[in-house]
C-alpha positions in Angstrom: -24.5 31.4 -41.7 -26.5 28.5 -42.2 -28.4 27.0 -39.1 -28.3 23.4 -38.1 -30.8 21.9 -35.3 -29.2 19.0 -33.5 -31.9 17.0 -31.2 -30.4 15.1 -28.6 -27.2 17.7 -28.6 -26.8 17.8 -24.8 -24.9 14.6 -24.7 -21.6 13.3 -25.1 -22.1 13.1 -29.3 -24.0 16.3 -29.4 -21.4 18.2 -27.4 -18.5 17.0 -29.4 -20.6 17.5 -32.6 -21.2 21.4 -31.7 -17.8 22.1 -30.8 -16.7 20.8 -34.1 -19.2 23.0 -36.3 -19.4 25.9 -33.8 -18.1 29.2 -35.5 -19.6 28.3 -38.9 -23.2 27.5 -38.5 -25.7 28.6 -36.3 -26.6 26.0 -34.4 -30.3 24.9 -32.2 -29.5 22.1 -29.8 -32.5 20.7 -28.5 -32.6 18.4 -25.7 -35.3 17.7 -22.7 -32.4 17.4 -20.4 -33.2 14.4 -18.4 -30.1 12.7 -18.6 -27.7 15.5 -19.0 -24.4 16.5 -17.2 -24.3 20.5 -16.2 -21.0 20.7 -17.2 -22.3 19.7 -21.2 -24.6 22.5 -20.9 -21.8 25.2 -19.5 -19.5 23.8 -22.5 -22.3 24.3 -25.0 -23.5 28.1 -23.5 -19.7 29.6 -23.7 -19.6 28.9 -27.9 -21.1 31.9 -29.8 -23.6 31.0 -32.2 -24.9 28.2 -29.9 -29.0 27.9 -28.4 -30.1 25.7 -26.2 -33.7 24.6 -26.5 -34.6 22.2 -23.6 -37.8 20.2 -25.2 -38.7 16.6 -26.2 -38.8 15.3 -29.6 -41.6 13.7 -28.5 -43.0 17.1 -28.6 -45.0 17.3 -32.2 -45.4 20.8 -32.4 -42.3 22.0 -30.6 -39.9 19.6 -33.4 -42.3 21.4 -36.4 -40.9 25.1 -34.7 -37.6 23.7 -35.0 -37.2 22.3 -37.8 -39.2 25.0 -39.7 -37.5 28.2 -39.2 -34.5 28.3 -41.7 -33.1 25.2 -41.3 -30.5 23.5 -43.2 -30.1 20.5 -41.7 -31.3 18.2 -38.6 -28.6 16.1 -36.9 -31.2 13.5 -34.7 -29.2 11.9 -32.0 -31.9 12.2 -29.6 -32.3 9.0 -27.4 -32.1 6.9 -24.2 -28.8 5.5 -23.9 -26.5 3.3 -21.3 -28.1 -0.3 -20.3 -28.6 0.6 -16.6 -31.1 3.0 -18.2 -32.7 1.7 -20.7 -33.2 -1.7 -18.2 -35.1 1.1 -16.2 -37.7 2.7 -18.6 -37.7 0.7 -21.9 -41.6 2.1 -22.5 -39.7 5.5 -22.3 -36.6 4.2 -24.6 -39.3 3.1 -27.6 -41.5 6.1 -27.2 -38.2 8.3 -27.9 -36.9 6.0 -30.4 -40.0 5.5 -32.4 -42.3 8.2 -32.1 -39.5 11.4 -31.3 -38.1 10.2 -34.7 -41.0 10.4 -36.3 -41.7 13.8 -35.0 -38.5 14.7 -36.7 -38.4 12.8 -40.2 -42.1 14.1 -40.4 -40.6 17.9 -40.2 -37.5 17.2 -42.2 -39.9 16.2 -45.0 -42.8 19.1 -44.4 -39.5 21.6 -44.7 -37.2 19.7 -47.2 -34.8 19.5 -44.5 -31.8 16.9 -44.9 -31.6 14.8 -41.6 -28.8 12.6 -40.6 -30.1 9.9 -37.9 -27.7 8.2 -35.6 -28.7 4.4 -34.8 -26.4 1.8 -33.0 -24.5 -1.4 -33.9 -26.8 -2.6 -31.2 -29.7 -2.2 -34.2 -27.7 -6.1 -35.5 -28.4 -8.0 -31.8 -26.2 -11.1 -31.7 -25.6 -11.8 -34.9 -22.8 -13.7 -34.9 -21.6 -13.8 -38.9 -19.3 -10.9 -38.1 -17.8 -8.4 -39.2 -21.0 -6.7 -39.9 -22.1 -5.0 -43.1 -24.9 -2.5 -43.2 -26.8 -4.8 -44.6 -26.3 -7.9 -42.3 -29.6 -9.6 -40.9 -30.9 -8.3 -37.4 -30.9 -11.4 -34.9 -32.5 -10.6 -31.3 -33.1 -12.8 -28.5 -36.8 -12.6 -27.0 -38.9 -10.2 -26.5 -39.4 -10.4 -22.7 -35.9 -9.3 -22.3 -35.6 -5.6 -21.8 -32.0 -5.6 -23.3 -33.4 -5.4 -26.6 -35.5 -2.9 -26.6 -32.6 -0.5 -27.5 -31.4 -2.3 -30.7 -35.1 -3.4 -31.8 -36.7 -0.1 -31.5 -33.5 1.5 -33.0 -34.2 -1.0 -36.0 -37.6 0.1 -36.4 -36.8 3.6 -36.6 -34.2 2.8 -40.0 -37.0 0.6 -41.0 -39.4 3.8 -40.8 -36.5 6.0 -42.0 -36.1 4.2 -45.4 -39.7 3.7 -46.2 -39.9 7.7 -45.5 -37.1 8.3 -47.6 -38.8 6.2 -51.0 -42.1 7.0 -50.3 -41.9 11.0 -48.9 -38.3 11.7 -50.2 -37.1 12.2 -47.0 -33.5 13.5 -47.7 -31.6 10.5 -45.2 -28.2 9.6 -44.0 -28.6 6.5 -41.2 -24.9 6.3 -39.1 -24.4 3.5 -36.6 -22.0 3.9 -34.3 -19.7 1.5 -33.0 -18.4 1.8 -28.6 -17.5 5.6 -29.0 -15.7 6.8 -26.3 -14.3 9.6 -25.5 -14.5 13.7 -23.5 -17.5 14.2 -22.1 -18.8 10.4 -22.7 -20.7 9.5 -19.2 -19.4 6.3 -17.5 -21.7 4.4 -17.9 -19.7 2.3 -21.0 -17.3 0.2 -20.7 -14.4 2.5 -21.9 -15.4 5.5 -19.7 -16.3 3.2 -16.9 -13.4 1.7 -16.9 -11.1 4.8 -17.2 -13.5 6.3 -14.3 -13.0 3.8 -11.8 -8.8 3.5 -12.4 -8.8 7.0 -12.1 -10.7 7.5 -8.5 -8.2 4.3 -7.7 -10.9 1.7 -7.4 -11.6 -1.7 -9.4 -13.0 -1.6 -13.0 -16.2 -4.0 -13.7 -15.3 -6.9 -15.8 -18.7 -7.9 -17.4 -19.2 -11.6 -17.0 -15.9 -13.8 -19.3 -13.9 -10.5 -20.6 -13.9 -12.6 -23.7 -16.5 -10.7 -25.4 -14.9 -8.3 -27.7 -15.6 -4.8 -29.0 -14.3 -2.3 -31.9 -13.0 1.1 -29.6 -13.8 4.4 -32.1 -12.0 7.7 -31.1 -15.0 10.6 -30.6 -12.9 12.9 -32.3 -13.2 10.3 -35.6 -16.4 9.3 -35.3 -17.4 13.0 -35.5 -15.5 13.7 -38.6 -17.1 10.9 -40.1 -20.7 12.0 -39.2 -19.7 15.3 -40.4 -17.6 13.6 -43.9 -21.2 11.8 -44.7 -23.5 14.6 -44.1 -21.6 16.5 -47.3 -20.4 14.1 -49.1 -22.5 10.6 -48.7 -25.0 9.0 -50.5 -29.0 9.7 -49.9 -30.9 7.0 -48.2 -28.1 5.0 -47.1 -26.7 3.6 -43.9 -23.2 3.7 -42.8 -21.5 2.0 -40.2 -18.8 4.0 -38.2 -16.5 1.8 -36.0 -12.8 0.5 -36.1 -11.1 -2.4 -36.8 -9.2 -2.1 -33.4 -11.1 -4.9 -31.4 -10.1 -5.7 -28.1 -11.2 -8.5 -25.5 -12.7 -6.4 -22.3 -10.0 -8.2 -20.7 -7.1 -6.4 -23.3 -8.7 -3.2 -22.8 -9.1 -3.1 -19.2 -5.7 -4.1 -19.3 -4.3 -1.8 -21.9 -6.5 1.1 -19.0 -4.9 0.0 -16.1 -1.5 0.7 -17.6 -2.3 4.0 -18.9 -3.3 4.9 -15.3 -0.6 3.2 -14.0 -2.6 0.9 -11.9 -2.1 -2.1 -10.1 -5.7 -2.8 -9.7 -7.4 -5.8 -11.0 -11.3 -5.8 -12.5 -13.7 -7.3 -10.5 -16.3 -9.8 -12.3 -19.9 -8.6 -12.7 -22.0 -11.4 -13.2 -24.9 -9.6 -15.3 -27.2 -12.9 -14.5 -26.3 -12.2 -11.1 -26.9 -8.4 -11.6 -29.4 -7.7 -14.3 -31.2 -11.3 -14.4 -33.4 -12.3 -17.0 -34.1 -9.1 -18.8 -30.5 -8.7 -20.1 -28.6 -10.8 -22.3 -24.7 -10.0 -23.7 -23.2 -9.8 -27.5 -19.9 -12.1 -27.6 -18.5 -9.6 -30.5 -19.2 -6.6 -32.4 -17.4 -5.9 -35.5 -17.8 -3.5 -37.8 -17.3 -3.7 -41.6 -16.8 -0.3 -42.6 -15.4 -1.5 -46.4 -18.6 1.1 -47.6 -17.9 4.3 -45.7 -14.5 4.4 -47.0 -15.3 3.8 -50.3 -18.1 6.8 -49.9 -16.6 9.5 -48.4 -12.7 7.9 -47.9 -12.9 7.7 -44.0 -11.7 5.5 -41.6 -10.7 5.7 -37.5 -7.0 6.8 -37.2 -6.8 6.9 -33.4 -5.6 3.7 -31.8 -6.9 2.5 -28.8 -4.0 3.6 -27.0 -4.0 7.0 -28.0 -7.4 7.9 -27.5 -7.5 6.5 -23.8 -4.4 8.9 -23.0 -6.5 11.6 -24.6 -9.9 10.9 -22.8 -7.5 10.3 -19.6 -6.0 13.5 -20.0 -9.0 15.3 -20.4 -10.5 13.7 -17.0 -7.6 14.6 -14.9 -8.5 18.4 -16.3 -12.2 18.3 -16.1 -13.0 16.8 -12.2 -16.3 17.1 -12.3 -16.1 14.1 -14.4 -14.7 12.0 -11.4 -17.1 13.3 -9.0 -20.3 12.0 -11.0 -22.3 9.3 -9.2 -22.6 6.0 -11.2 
């Protein structure tokens, strides 16, 4: 069997991503395990044909070993993720971002490896001409305020990417992903949080109005369109991988609390209040994903709805997800 190395694999993409290809390719996930849930590491030891490598892709030489023994291709989700966190150590956030995906591209082209990267809608700011095309203009607010340093440094990482892939041949497929939710997703976002907190019968965080709005996509889709455009898309290009379901936070808190059957109301969360001057919100985020079906004929299937009684489901059977900290 073939052997794919997946960086970053430990987390709530990476763990959904192996138990989709697991049983016909060997797969390496490699992961330095800061940020990771034990119960993503139990899932990923039980499936045969799975090693776990805990390392940094920060890690020059360890990446090279990687990369360089037999593989067919490099899945790079490796990264800092959830606002609380990347408010905490953006040095560490851009360091990952920047130089871990050098460390890989710079293998992937030593080995003529094909890599797919996964960037973020976060990589467009608050540009507000929506919906967004892959090719829509990157509009940040200043740089004192930590809040970008996810999207930026995200941004510069394509912008490396594509200058790799003309002037190395780097063998590329950019993906950005648009508020995936789903099993094993930590709650720190603002589906799982929500969904957490009904579920352990307390009040959900409403983030400042509940006007902003936001384009829900089904983990179960987004993985089949990762896995659609690493066979089937286009060299050197960028997708986008959202749905056209968009929501107020307000409608989806809502549409939570009835799942759960919930009388609750949200509580506001003032993030001046909160976060101050470092963080800044995007009033809506709306994917125009016209090119990926055109490409490889995907779209997200899974309403809102349905997904939520899914991801609920799966919470009420895996407990340890209810007894994390946040």
């Amino acid at each position: 069997m073939s052997k794919y190395v997946i960086f970053g694999g430990a987390g709530f993409v990476g763990v959904n991503l192996v138990k989709k290809l697991a049983g016909e390719h060997d797969i390496v996930v490699a992961d330095n395990l800061a940020y990771t849930q034990e119960p993503n590491l139990a899932a990923l030891r039980a499936i045969d044909g799975v090693q776990v490598v805990e390392g940094d892709v920060r890690d020059e030489s360890l990446v090279n070993d990687l990369v360089g023994s037999g593989t067919a291709g490099v899945f790079h989700l490796a990264s800092l993720v959830g606002i609380k966190n990347y408010l905490r150590d953006p040095l560490g956030l851009i360091d990952t971002n920047i130089l871990g995906t050098r460390n890989v591209a710079k293998s992937c082209v030593q080995h003529g490896v094909k890599m797919l990267y996964t960037s973020t809608s976060e990589v467009l700011g608050r540009n507000e001409d929506v919906p967004w095309g892959e090719d829509a203009d990157r509009v940040y607010g200043a740089a004192t305020v930590d809040r970008w340093a996810y999207g930026a440094s995200k941004g510069v990482s394509e912008q490396m990417l594509n200058a790799m892939h003309r002037q190395l041949g780097l063998h590329l497929m950019i993906v950005r992903f648009f508020n995936v939710y789903g099993p094993f997703q930590r709650p720190y976002f603002v589906a799982s949080k929500t969904l957490y907190h009904y579920l352990r019968d307390e009040r959900p965080l409403k983030y400042d109005s509940g006007n902003q709005t936001r384009c829900f996509t089904f983990i179960e889709d987004a993985i089949d369109a990762v896995l659609a455009l690493f066979k089937r898309g286009v060299d050197g290009e960028t997708y986008h991988i959202g749905s056209q379901f968009e929501y107020t936070i307000d409608e989806f808190i809502d549409l939570t609390r009835q799942i759960c059957g919930s009388a609750l109301l949200a509580q506001p969360w003032d993030t001046a209040v909160q976060y101050g001057e470092v963080y800044e919100d995007i009033s809506r985020r709306v994917p125009n994903v016209s090119k990926i079906l055109s490409h490889v004929n995907w779209r997200a299937t899974t309403p809102v709805e349905d997904g939520m009684i899914k991801f609920r489901k799966w919470a009420l059977a895996n407990r340890w997800w209810l007894d994390l900290h946040v």
